[in-house]
C-alpha positions in Angstrom: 23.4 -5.7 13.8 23.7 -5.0 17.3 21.0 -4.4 19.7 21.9 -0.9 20.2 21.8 0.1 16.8 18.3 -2.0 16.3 16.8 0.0 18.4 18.1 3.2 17.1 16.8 1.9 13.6 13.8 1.4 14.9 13.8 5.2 16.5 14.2 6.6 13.6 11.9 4.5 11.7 9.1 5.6 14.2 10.5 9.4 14.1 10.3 9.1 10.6 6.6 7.9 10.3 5.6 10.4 12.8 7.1 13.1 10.7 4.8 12.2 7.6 2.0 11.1 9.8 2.3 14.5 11.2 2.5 16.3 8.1 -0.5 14.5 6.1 -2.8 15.5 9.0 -1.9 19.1 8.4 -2.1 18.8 4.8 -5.6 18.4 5.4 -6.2 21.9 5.6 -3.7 23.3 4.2 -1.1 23.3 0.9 2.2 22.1 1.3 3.6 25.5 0.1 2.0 27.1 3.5 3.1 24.7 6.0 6.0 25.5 8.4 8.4 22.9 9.4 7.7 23.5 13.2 4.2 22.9 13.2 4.7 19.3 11.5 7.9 19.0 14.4 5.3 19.9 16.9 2.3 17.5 15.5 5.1 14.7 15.5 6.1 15.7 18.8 9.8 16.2 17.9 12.4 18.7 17.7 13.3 20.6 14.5 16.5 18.9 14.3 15.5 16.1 14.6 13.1 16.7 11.4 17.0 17.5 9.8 17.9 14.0 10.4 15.3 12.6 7.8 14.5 15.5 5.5 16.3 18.1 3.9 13.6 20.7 3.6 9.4 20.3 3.3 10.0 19.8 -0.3 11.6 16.2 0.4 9.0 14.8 3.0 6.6 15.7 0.3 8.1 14.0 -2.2 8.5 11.1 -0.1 5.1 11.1 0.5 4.1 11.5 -3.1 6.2 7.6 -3.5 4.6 6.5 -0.7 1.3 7.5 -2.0 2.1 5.9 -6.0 5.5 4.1 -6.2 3.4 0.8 -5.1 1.4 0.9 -7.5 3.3 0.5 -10.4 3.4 -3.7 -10.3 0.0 -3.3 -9.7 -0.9 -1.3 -12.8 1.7 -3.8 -14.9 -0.2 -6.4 -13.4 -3.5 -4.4 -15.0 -1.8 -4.3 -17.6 -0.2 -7.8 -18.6 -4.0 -9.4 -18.1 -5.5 -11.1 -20.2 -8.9 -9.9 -19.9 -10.5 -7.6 -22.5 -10.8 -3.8 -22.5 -13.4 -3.8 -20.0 -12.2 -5.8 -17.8 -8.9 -3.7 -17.7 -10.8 -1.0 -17.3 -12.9 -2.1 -14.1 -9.6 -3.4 -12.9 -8.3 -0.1 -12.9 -11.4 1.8 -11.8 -11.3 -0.2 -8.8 -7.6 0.3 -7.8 -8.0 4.0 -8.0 -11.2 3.5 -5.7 -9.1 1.2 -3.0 -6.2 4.1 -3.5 -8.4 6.8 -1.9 -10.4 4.5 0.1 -7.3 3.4 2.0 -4.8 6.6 1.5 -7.8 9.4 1.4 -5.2 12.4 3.0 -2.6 11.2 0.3 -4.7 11.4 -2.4 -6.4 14.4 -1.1 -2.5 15.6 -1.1 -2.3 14.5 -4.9 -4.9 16.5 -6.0 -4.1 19.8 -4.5 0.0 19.7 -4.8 0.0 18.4 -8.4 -0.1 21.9 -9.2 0.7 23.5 -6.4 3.5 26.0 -5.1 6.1 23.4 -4.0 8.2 22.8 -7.4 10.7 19.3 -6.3 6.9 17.9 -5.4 4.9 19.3 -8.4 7.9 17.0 -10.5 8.2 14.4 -8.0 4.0 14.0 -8.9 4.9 14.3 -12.7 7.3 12.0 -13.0 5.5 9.2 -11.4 2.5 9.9 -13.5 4.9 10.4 -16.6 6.3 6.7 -15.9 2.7 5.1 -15.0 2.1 6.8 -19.0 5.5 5.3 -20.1 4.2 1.3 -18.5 0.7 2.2 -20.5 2.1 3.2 -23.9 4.3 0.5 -24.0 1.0 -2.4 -23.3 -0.5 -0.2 -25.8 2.3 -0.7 -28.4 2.2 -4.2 -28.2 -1.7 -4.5 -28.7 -2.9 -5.3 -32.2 -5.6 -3.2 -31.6 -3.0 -0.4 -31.8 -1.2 -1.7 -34.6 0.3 1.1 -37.4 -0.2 4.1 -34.6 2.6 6.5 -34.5 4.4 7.4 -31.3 2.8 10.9 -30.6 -0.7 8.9 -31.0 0.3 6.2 -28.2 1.8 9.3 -25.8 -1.3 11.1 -26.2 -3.2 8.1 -25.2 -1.4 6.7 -22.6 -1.3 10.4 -21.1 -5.3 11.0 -21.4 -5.4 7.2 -19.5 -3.3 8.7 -16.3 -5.2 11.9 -16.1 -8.8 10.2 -16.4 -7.7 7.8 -13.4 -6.3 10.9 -11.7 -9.5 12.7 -12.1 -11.5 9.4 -11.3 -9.5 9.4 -7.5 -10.6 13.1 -7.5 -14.2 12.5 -7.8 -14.3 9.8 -5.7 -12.3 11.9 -2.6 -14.8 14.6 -3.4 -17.7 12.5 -3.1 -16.5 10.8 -0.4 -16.3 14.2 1.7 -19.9 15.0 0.5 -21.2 11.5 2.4 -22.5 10.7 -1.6 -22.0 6.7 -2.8 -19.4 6.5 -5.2 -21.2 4.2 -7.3 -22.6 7.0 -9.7 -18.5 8.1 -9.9 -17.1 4.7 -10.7 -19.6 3.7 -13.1 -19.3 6.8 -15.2 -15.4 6.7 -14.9 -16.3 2.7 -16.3 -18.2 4.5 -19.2 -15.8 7.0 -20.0 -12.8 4.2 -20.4 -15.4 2.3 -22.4 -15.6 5.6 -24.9 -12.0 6.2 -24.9 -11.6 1.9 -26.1 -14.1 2.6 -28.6 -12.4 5.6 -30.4 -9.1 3.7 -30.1 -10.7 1.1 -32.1 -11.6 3.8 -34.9 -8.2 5.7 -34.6 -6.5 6.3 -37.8 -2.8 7.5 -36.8 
């Protein structure tokens, strides 16, 4: 690579990051559906063609920002996952990546919660799928425990599912006690309990 086109690289890298720097401050206030391409040019400092060099539309910067919010966690979760700890441990495990999540992305979480059923329809499936192949990683862990030996496919779907939308609703309950200054102790030790619950009917489950 020449030094020329390192630098250019390295331009465009930067323009790029601005770009979704820019727009995540925004989304702050605001749904994606209702933010114009110029004002995240002129957050960014950039022109609007220049935004055309990276994005197609606002619908592709925010599904890049939905990967760059989830797609690294998915060795993360398998990690979760492949331990050999028991149920609880799994479950603390997971409580506290979901609390690390919004502690260290809070405007992409906060962006989660409002556009996974918002206006914007590439970024409400961009949101889905990712949570659709976090469910896919847990059903098939779940298949291969003994614990869920003789359950039907439906059964393991419906329970993976209900495990990606309780740590969903666990990162929104900690962002929203986070903006109300409250501890989120009281949030992660009930979202503990509540996988605790959900381990106990498994155990009972007759599929």
């Amino acid at each position: 690579m020449s030094q020329n086109t390192g630098v250019r690289e390295a331009q465009r890298r930067r323009t790029r990051r601005a770009l979704l720097d820019a727009a995540l401050s925004q989304l702050e206030e605001q749904s994606l559906s209702s933010l114009g391409l110029r004002e995240v040019t002129r957050a960014a400092g950039v022109t609007p063609t220049a935004f055309y060099r990276h994005f197609r539309d606002m619908g592709e910067l925010g599904i890049a920002l939905v990967e760059e919010a989830l797609a690294s966690l998915h060795e993360t979760v398998r990690d979760i996952l492949d331990s050999t700890g028991d149920a609880d441990q799994r479950g603390d495990a997971a409580v506290r990546l979901v609390a690390e999540l919004v502690r260290s992305r809070p405007t992409h979480v906060r962006f989660l919660v409002r556009e996974r059923h918002g206006g914007v329809t590439a970024v409400r499936e961009a949101i889905a799928g990712q949570l659709d192949a976090f469910a896919g990683e847990i059903g098939s862990a779940l298949a291969a425990d003994p614990v869920s030996s003789g359950w039907n496919a439906d059964d393991l779907t419906m329970l993976s599912r209900l495990l990606v939308d309780h740590m969903f609703m666990t990162a929104s309950a900690c962002l929203a006690a986070s903006l109300r200054g409250e501890d989120w102790a009281i949030v992660t030790g009930t979202a503990r309990k509540q996988l605790r619950l959900i381990h106990l009917g498994r155990v009972h489950w007759a599929s």
